[in-house]
KEKE-3310 file (N, C-alpha, C; in steps of 0.2 Angstrom, whole numbers, plus 5000, padded with zeros to 4 digits):
npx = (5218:5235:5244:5261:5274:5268:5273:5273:5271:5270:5266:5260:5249:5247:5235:5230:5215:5202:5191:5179:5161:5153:5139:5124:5128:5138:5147:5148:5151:5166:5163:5172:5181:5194:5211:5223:5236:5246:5257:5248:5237:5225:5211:5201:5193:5191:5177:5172:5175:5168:5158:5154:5156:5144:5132:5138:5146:5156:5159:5149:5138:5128:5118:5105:5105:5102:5107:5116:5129:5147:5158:5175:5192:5210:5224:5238:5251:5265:5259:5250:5235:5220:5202:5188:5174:5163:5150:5141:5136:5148:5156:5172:5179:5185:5194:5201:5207:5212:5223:5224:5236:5228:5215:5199:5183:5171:5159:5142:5129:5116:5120:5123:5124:5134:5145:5145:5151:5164:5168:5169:5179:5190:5188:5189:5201:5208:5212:5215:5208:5213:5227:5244:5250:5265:5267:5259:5268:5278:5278:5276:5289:5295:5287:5280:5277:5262:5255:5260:5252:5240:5236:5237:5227:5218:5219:5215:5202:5197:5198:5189:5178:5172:5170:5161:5148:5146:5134:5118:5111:5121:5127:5137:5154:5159:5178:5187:5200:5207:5219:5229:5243:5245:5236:5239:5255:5265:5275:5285:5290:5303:5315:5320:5314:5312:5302:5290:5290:5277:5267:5269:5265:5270:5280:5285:5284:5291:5291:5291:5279:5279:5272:5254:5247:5230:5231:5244:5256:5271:5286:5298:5311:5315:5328:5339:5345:5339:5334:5330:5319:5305:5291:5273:5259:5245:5234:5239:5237:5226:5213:5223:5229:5233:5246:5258:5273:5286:5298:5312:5314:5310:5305:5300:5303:5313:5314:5323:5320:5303:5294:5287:5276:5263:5255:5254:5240:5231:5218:5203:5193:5182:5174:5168:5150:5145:5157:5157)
npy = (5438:5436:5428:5423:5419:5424:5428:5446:5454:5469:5484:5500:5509:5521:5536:5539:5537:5545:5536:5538:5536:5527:5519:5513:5498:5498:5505:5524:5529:5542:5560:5568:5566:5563:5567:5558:5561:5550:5545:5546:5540:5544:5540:5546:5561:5578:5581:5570:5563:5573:5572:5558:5561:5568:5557:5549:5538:5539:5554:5559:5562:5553:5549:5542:5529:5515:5501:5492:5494:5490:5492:5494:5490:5492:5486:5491:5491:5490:5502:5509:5508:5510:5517:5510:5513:5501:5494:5481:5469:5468:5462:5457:5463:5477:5476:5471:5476:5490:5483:5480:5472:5467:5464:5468:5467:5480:5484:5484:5490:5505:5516:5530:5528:5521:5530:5539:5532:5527:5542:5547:5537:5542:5555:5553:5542:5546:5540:5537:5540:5536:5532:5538:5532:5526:5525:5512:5505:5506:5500:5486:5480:5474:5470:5464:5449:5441:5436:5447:5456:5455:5456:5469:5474:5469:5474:5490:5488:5484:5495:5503:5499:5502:5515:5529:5534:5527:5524:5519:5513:5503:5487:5479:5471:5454:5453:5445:5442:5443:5439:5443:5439:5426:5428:5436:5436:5441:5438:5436:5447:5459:5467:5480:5489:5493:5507:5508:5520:5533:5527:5531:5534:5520:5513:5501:5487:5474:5459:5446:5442:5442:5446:5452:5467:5475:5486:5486:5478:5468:5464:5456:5463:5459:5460:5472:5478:5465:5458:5465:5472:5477:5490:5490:5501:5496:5504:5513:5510:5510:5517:5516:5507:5492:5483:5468:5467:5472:5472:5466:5470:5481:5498:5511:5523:5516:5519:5519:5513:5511:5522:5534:5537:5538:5547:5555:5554:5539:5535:5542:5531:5519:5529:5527:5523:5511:5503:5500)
npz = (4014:4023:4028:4036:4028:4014:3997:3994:3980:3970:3962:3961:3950:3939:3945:3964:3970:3978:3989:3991:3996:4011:4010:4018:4016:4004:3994:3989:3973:3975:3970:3964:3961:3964:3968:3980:3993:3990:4001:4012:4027:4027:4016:4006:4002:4005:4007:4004:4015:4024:4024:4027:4040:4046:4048:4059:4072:4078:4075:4085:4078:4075:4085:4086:4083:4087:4088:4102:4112:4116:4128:4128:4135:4129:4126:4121:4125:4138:4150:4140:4138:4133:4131:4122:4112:4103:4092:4099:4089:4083:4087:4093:4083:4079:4089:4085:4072:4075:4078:4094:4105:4118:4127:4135:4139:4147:4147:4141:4133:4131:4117:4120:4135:4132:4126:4139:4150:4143:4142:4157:4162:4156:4161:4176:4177:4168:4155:4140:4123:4112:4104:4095:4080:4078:4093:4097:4089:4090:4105:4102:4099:4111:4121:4137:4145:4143:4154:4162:4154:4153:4170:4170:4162:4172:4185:4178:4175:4185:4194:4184:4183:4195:4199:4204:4197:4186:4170:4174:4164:4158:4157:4165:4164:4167:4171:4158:4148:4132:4121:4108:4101:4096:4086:4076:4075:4084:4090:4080:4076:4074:4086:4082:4069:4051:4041:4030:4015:4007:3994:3978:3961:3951:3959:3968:3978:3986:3996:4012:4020:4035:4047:4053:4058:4066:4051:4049:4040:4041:4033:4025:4017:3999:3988:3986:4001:4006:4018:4027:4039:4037:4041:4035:4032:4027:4023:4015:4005:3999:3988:3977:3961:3960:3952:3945:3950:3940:3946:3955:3970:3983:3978:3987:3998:4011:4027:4043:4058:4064:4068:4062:4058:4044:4045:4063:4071:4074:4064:4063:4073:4066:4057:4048:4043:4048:4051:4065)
capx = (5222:5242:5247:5266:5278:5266:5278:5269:5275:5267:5266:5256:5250:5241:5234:5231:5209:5196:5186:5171:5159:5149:5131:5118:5132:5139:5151:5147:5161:5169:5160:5175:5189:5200:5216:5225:5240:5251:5259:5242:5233:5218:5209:5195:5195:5189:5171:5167:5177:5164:5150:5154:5156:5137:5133:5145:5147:5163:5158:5143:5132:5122:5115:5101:5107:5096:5110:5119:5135:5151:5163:5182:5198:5213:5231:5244:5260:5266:5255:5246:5228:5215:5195:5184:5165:5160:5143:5139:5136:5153:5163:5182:5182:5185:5199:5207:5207:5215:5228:5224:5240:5226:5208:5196:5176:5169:5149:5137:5121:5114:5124:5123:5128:5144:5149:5146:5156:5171:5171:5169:5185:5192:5189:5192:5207:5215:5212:5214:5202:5217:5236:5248:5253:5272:5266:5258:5272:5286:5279:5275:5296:5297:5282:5282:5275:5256:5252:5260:5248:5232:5237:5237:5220:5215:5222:5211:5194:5194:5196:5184:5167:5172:5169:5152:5144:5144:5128:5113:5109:5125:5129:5145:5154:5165:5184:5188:5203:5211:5225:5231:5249:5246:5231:5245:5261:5268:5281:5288:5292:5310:5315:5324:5310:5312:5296:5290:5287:5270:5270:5271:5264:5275:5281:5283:5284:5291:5293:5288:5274:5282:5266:5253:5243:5230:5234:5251:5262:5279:5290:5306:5310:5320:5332:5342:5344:5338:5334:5329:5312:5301:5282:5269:5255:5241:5229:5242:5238:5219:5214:5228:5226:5239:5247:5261:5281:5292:5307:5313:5317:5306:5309:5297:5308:5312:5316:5328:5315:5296:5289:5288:5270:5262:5250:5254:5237:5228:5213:5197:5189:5177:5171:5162:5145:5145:5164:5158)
capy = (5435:5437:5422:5424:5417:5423:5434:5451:5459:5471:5490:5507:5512:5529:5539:5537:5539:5543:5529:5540:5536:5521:5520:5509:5492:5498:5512:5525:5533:5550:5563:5572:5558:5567:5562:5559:5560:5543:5543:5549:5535:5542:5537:5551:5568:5581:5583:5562:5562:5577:5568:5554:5564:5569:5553:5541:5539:5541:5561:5560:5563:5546:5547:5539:5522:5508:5494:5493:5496:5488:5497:5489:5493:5488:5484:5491:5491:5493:5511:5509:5506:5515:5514:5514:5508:5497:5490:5474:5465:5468:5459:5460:5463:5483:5476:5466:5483:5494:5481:5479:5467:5465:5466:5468:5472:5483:5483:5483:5494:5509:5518:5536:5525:5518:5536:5541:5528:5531:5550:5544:5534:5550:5559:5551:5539:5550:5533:5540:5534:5533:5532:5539:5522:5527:5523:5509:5501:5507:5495:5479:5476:5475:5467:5459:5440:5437:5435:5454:5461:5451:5460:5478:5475:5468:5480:5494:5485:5484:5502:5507:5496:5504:5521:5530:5537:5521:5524:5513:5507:5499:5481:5480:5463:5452:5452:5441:5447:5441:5440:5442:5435:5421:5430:5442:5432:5447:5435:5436:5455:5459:5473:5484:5487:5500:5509:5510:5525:5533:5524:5534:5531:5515:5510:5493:5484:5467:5456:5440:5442:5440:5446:5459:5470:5479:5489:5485:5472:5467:5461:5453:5465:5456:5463:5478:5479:5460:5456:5471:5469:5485:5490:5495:5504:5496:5510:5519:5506:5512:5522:5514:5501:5491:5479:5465:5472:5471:5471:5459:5475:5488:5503:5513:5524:5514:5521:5518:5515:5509:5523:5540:5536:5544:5552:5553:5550:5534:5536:5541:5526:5520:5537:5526:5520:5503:5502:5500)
capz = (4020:4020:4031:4035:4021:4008:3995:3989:3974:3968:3960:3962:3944:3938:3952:3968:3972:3985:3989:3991:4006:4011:4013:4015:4014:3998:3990:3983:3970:3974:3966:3961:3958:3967:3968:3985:3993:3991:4008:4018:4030:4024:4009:4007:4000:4012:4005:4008:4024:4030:4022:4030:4048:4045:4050:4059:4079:4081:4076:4089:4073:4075:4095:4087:4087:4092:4090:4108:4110:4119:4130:4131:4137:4125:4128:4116:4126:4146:4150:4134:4137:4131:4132:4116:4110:4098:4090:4101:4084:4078:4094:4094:4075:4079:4092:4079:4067:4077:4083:4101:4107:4120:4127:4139:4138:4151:4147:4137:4132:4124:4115:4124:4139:4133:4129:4145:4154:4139:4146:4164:4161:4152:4167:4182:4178:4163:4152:4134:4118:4107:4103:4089:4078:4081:4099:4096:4085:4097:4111:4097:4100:4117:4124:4141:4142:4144:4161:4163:4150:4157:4174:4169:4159:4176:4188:4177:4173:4193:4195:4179:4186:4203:4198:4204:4193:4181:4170:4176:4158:4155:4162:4167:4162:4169:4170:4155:4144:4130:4118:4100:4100:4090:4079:4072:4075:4087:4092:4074:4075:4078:4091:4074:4061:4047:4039:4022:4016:4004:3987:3971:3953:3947:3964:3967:3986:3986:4002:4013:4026:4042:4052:4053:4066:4060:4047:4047:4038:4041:4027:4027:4009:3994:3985:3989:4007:4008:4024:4029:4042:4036:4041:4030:4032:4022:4023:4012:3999:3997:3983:3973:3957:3958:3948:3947:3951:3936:3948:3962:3974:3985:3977:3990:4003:4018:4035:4049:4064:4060:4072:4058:4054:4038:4052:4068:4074:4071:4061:4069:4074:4064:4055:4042:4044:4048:4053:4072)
cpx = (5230:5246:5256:5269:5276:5271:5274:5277:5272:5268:5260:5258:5243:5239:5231:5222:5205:5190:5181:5168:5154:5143:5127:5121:5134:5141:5150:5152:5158:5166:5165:5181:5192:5205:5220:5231:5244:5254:5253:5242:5227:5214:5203:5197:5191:5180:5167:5170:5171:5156:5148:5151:5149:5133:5138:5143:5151:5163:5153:5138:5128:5119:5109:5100:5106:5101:5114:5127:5140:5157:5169:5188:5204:5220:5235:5252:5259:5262:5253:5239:5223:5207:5191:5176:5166:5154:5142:5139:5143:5160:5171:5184:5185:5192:5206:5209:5210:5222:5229:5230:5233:5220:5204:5189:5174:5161:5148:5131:5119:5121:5127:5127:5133:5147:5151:5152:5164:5172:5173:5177:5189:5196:5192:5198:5211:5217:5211:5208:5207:5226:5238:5249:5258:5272:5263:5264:5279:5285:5279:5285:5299:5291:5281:5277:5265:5254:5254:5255:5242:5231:5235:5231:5218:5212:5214:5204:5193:5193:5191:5178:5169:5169:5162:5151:5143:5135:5126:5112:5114:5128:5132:5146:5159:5172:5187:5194:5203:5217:5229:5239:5250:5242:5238:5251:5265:5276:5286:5291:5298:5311:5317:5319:5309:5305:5298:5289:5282:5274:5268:5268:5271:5280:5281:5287:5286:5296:5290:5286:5277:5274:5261:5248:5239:5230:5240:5255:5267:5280:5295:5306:5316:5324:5338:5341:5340:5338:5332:5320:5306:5291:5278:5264:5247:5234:5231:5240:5230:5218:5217:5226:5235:5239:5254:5269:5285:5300:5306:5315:5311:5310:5304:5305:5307:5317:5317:5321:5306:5291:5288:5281:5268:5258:5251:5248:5233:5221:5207:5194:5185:5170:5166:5155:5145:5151:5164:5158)
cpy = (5436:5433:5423:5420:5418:5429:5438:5454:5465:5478:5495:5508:5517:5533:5536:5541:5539:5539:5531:5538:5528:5522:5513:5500:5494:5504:5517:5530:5541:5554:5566:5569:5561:5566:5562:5559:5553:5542:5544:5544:5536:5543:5540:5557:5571:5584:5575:5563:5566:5575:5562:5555:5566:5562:5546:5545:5541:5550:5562:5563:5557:5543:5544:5533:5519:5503:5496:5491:5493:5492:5493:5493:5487:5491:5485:5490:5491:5502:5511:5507:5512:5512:5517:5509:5504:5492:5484:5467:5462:5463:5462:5462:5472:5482:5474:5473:5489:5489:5479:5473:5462:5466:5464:5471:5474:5483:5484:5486:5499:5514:5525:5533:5524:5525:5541:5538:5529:5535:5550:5543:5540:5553:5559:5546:5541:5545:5538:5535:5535:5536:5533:5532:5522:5523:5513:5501:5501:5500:5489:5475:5472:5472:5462:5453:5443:5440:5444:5459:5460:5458:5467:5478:5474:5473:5489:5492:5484:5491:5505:5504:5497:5512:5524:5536:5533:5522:5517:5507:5502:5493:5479:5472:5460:5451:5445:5445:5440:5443:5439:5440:5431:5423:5433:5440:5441:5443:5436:5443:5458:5466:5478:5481:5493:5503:5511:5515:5523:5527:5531:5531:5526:5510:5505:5490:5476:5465:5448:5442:5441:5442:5451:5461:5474:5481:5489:5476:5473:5461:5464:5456:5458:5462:5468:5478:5471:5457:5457:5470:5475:5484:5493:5495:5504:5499:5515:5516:5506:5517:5521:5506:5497:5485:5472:5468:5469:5470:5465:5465:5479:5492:5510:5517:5519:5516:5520:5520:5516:5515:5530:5538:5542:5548:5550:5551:5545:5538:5536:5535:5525:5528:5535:5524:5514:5499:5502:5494)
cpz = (4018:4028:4030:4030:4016:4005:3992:3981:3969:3966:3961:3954:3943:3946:3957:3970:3976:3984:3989:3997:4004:4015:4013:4014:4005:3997:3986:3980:3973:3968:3959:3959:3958:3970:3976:3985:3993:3998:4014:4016:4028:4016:4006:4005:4006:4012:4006:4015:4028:4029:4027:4038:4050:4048:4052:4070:4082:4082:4080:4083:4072:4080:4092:4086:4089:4092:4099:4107:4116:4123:4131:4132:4131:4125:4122:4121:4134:4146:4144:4133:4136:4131:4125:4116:4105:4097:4093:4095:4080:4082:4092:4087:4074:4086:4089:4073:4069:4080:4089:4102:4113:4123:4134:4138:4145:4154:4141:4136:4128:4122:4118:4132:4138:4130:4134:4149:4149:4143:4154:4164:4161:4159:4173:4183:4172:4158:4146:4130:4111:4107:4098:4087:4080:4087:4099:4092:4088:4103:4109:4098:4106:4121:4130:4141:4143:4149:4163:4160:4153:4164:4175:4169:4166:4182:4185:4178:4179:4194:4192:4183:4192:4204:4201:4199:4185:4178:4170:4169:4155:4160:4160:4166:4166:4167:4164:4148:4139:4124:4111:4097:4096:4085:4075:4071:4078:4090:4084:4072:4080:4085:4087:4069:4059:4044:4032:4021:4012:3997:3982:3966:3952:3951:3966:3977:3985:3993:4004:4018:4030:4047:4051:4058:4065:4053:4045:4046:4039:4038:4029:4019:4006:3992:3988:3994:4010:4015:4029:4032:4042:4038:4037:4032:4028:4021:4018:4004:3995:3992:3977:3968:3959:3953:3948:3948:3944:3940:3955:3968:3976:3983:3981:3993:4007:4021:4038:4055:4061:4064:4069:4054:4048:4042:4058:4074:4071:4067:4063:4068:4072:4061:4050:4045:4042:4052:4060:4071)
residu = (UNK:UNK:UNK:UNK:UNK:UNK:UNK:UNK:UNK:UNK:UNK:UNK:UNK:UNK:UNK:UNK:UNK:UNK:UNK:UNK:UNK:UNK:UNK:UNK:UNK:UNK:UNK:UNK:UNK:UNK:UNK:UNK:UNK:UNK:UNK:UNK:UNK:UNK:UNK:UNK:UNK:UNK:UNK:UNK:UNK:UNK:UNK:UNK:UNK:UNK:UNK:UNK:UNK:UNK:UNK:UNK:UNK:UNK:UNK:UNK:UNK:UNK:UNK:UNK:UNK:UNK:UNK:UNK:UNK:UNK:UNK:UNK:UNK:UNK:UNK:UNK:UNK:UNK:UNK:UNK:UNK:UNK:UNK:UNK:UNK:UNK:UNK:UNK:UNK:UNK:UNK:UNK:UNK:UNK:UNK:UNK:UNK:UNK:UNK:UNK:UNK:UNK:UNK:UNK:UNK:UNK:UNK:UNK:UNK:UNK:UNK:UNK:UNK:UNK:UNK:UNK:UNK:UNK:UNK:UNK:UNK:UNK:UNK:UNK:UNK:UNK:UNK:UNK:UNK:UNK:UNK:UNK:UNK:UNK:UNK:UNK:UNK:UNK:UNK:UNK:UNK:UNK:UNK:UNK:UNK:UNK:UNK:UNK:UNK:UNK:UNK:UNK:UNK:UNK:UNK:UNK:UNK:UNK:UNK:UNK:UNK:UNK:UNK:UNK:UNK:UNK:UNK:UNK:UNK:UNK:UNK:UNK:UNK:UNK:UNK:UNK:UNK:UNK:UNK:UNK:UNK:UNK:UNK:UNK:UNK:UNK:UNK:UNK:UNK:UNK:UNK:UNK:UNK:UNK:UNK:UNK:UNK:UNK:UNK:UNK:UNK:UNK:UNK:UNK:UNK:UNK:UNK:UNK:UNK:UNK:UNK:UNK:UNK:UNK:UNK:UNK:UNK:UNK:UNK:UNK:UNK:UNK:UNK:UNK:UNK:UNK:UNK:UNK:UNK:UNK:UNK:UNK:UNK:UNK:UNK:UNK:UNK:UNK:UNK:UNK:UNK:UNK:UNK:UNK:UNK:UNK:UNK:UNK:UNK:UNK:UNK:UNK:UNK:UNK:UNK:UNK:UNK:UNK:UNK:UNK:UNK:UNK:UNK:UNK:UNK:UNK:UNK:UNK:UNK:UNK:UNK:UNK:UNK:UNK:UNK:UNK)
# end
């Protein structure tokens, strides 16, 4: 947990590893301990990533899927909504993980189905199934009240269960939104926020929580530049041992404008097995 006011300080030391793949609720090491990029959002060499993709939903390698599966519409910003699936089992935990500012579920049922209604969407209201982070982090400053975001999500969610050709097997849910402003302390995040860059062997990050979203924290940094409201990227921080900071200072790059992600698009959704 990283409750606002907590202070990190912390370092990147030795190299930077893939995490290997997950089977079965448990890890297993990377065959080839192969070292990754330091600024890359992903944490996988390209031999567990395609192992992974072998089985996982997200690459339509796992149609046979008996858990039932959720369809939701989810609020990043004004024109920011997107429609994705997720494991029934898993609730909003998969809305909270990508950051949603805001939410809405659509239905409920087998899994083929709620790909169907996904591509439905897709197709006839031009509703994406994902956003660059940039994008995502761009509309985090500027955020209109509540009651404006509620409306949007509504506005759609009447359209999408209006649609014909809604598959049969999937029961449609009522309009019930909600709202992460206070899970994540979105009111804490200023309109001007800088970005961190990758880390590096030796690299040290030191700051105070101000909020996080997602994958992403915002730190008030110390030291140098003191004051200074940067986002980090905590997917970049995967692979990495780290250890305690010898210094009182980020000595990481940081970037003028928090919206120069290390990947411009986010991360395929749940690519692991289980990650639904």
């Amino acid at each position: 947990m990283l409750p606002a006011g907590k202070v990190l300080a912390f370092a990147a030391q030795g190299e930077r590893r893939c995490l290997g793949v997950r089977r079965a609720g448990r890890w297993i090491v990377c065959p080839y301990a192969a070292e990754l990029d330091g600024a890359s959002a992903r944490d996988q060499c390209a031999p567990c990533a395609q192992l992974d993709r072998s089985r996982s939903v997200a690459a339509d390698t796992m149609a046979d899927d008996p858990r039932p599966y959720g369809v939701y519409l989810a609020y990043f910003g004004p024109g920011l909504l997107k429609v994705g699936i997720t494991a029934a089992e898993r609730g909003p935990a998969r809305l909270v993980e990508q950051g949603a500012v805001a939410y809405a579920w659509l239905g409920r049922g087998p899994l083929m189905a709620a790909r169907r209604a996904e591509a439905l969407l897709g197709s006839a209201l031009a509703v994406p199934d994902r956003f660059a982070k940039e994008a995502k982090r761009a509309a985090r400053g500027a955020l209109p009240p509540v009651p404006e975001r509620i409306a949007e999500l509504r506005r759609l969610h009447a359209a999408a269960t209006g649609l014909a050709g809604w598959p049969e097997t999937l029961e449609p849910a009522e309009f019930a939104a909600a709202d992460h402003t206070e899970l994540f302390g979105l009111d804490r995040i200023p309109g001007e926020v800088a970005a961190l860059g990758g880390m590096t062997a030796g690299a040290e990050i030191v700051g105070e929580v101000l909020a996080g979203v997602g994958s992403d924290v915002y730190l008030r940094l110390a030291g140098a530049g003191a004051g200074v409201v940067a986002v980090m990227d905590a997917q970049v921080l995967s692979g990495w041992v780290l250890g305690a900071a010898q210094g009182r200072a980020t000595t990481v790059p940081v970037r003028a404008g928090a919206y120069g992600a290390a990947e411009r698009e986010e991360k395929e959704e749940g690519a692991q097995e289980g990650l639904f």
